[in-house]
Backbone as CSV, one residue per row, in Angstrom:
resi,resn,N_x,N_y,N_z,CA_x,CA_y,CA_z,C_x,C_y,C_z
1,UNK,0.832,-1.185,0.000,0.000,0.000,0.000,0.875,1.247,0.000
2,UNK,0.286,2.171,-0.805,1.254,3.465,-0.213,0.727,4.689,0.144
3,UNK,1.551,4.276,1.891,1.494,5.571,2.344,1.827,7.075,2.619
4,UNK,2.236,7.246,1.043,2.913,8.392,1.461,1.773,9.348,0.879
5,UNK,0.829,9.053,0.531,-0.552,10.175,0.477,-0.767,10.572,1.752
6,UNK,-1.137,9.885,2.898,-1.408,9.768,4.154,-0.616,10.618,5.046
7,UNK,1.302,10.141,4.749,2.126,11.007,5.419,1.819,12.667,4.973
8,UNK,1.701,12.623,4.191,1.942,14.117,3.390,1.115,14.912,3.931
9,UNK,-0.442,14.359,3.693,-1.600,15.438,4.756,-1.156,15.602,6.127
10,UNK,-0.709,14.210,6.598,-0.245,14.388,8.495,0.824,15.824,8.213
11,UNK,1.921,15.713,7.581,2.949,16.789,7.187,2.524,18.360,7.218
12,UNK,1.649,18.324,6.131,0.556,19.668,5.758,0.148,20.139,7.084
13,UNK,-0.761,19.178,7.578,-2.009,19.726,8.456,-1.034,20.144,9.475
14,UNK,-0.252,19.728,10.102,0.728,20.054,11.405,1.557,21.153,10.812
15,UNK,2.399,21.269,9.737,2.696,22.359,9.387,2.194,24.236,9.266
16,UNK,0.589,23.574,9.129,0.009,25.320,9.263,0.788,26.110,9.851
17,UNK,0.675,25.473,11.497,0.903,26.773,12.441,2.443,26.961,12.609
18,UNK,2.930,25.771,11.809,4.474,26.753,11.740,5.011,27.667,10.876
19,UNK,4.434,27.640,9.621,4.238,28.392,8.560,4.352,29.997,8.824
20,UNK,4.851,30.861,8.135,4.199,32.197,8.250,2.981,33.049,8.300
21,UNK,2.225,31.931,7.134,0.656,31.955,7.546,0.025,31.609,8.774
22,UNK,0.649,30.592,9.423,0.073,30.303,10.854,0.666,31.325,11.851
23,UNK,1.840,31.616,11.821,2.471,32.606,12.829,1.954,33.918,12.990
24,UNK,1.494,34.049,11.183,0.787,35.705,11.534,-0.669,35.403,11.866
25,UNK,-1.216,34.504,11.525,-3.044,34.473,12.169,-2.712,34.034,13.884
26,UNK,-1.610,32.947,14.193,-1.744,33.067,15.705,-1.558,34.721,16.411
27,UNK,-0.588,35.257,15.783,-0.035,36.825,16.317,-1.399,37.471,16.187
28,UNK,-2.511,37.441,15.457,-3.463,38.589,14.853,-4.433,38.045,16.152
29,UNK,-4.899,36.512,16.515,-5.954,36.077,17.333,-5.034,36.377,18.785
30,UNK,-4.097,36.880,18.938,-3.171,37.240,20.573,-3.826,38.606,20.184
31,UNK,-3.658,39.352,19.085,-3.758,40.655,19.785,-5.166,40.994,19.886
32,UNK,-6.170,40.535,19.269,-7.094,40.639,19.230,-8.059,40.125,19.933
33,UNK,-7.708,39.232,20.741,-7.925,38.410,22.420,-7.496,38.951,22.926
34,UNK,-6.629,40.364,23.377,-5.909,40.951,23.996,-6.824,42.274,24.392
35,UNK,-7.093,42.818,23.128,-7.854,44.137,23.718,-9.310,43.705,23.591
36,UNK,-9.924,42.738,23.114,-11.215,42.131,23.542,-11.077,41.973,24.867
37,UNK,-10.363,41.231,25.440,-10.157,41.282,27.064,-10.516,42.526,27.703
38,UNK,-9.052,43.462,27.179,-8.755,44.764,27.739,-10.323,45.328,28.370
39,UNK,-10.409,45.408,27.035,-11.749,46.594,26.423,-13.662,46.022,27.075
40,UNK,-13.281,44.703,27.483,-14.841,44.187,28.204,-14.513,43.369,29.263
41,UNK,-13.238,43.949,30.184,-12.716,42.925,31.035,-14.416,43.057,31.999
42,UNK,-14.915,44.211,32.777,-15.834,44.194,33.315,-16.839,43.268,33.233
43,UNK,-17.269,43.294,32.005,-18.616,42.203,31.353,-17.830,40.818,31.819
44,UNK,-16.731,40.324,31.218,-16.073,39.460,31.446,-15.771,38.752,32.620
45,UNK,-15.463,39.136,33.643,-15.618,39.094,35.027,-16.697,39.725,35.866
46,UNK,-17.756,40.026,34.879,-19.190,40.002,35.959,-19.471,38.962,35.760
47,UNK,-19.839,38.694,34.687,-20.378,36.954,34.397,-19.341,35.432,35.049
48,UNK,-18.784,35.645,35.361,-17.866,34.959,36.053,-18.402,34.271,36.965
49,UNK,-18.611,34.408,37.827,-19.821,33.851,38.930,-20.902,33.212,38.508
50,UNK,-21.402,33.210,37.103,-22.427,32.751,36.612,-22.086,31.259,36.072
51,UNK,-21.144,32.086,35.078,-20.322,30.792,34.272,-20.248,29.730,35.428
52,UNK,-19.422,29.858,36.534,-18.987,28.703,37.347,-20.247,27.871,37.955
53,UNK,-21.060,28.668,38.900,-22.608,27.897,39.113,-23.316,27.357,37.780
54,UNK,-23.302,27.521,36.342,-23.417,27.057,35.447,-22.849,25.963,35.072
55,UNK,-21.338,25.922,35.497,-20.433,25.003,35.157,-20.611,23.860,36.278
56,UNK,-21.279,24.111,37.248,-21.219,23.081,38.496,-22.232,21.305,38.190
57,UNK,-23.357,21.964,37.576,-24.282,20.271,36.824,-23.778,19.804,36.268
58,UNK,-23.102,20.493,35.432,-22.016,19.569,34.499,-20.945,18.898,34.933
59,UNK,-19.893,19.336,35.861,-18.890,18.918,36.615,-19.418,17.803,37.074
60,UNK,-20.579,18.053,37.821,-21.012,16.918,38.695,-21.273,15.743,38.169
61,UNK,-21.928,15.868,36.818,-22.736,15.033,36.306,-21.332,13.946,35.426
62,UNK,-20.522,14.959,35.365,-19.112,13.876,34.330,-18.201,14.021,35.413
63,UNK,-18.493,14.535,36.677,-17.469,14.176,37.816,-17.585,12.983,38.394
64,UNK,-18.876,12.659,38.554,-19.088,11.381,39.335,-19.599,10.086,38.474
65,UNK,-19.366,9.885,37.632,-19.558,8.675,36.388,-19.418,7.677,36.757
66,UNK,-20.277,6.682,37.363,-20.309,5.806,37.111,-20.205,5.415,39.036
67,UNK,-20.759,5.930,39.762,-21.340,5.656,41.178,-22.458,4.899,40.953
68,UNK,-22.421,4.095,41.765,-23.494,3.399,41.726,-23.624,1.916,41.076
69,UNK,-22.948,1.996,39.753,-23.210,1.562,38.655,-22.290,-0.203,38.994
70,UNK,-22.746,-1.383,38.448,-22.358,-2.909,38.891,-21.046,-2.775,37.797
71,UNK,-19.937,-2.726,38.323,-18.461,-3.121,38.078,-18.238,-4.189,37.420
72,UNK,-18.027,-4.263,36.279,-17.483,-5.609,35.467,-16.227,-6.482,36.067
73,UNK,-16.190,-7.481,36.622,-15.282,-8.217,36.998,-14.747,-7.943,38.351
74,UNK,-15.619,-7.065,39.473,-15.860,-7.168,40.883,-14.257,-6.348,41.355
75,UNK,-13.665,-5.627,40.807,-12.577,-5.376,41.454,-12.666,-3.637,40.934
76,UNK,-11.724,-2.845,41.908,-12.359,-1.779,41.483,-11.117,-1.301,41.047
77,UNK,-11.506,-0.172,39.976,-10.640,0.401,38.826,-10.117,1.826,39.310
78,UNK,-8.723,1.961,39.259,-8.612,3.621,39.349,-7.920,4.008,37.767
């Protein structure tokens, strides 16, 4: 079989962000995450408190997976 179709995309796709094209879109999304921050830090950290009590059903719900639940082969897994 040949894989060097296969290698070549793996090559490509990982290459973007070393590229000059990738270096200047990572540099453009820093600065521009930068004064988006700056410029609505307020909004940003009011909602903060929300986000996290928001974030807490969820935590819980993929924090505790599988309490309760009958163990395949009686021994317990870490």
């Amino acid at each position: 079989m040949d894989h060097s179709h296969n290698e070549r995309q793996d090559n490509e796709s990982r290459s973007l962000w070393r590229s000059r094209t990738g270096l200047m879109l990572l540099g453009f999304l820093a600065i521009a995450g930068f004064f988006l921050l700056s410029e609505h830090r307020a909004h940003a950290l009011g909602a903060l408190p929300y986000i996290l009590l928001l974030l807490c059903p969820l935590l819980h719900l993929f924090g505790h997976r599988g309490h309760g639940a009958p163990r395949r082969g009686g021994g317990h897994e870490h």
